[in-house]
C-alpha atoms as one frame of an Amber mdcrd trajectory, in Angstrom:
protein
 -99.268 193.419 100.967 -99.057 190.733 103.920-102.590 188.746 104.755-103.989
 189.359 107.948-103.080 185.593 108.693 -99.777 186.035 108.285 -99.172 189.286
 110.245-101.144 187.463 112.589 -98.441 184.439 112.735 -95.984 186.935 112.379
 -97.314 188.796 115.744 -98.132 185.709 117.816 -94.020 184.599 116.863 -92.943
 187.582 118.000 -94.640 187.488 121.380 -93.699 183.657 122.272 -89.826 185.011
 121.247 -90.583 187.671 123.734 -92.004 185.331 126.191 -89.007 182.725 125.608
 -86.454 185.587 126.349 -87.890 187.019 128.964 -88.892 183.884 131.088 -85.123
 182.583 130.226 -83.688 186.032 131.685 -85.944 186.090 134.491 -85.806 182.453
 135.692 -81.625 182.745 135.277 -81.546 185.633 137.266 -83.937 184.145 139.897
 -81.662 181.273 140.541 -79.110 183.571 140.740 -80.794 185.320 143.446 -81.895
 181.701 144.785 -78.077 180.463 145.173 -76.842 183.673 146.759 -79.517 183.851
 149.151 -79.181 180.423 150.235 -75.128 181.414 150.223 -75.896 184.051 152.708
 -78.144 181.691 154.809 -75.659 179.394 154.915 -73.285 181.669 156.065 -75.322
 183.495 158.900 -76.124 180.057 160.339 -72.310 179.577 160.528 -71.472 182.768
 162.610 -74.262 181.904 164.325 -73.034 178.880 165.565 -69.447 179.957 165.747
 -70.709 183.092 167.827 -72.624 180.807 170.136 -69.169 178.783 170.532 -66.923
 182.229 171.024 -69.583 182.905 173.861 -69.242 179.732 175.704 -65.526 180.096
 175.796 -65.684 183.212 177.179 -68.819 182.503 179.511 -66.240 179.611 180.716
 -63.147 181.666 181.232 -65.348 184.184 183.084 -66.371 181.667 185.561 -62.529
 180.264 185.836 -61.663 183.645 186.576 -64.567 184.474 189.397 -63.828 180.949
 190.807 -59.758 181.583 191.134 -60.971 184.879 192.199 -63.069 183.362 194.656
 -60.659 181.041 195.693 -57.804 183.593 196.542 -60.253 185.340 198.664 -60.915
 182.755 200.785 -57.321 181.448 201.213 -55.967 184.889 201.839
């Protein structure tokens, strides 16, 4: 028959191997989720910015186009 002591040690062994597996899973699978989100971040800033240039462009042509348009009204 096992002391009270030891199923004691026993128990309090058990839980810090719980703790230790747990916190390991956890905090691996939180950086996990850290990386990817800052992934996805890092991505939305970039079609951001490459949306912001794609509107310029087109913001420009429009006013090429009203301008040439402008100009063959008045020369007609």
């Amino acid at each position: 028959m096992k002391s009270p002591l030891s199923i004691l040690k026993e128990a309090i062994n058990d839980a810090k191997n719980l703790y230790e597996k747990v916190n390991d899973d956890i905090v691996g699978q939180v950086n996990q989720v850290k990386k990817g989100s800052t992934e996805i971040l890092s991505t939305a800033k970039e079609a951001t910015s490459d949306l912001k240039d794609i509107g310029g462009k087109v913001k420009e042509a429009g006013e090429e186009v009203m301008d040439e348009n402008n100009n063959q009204s008045s020369g007609s």
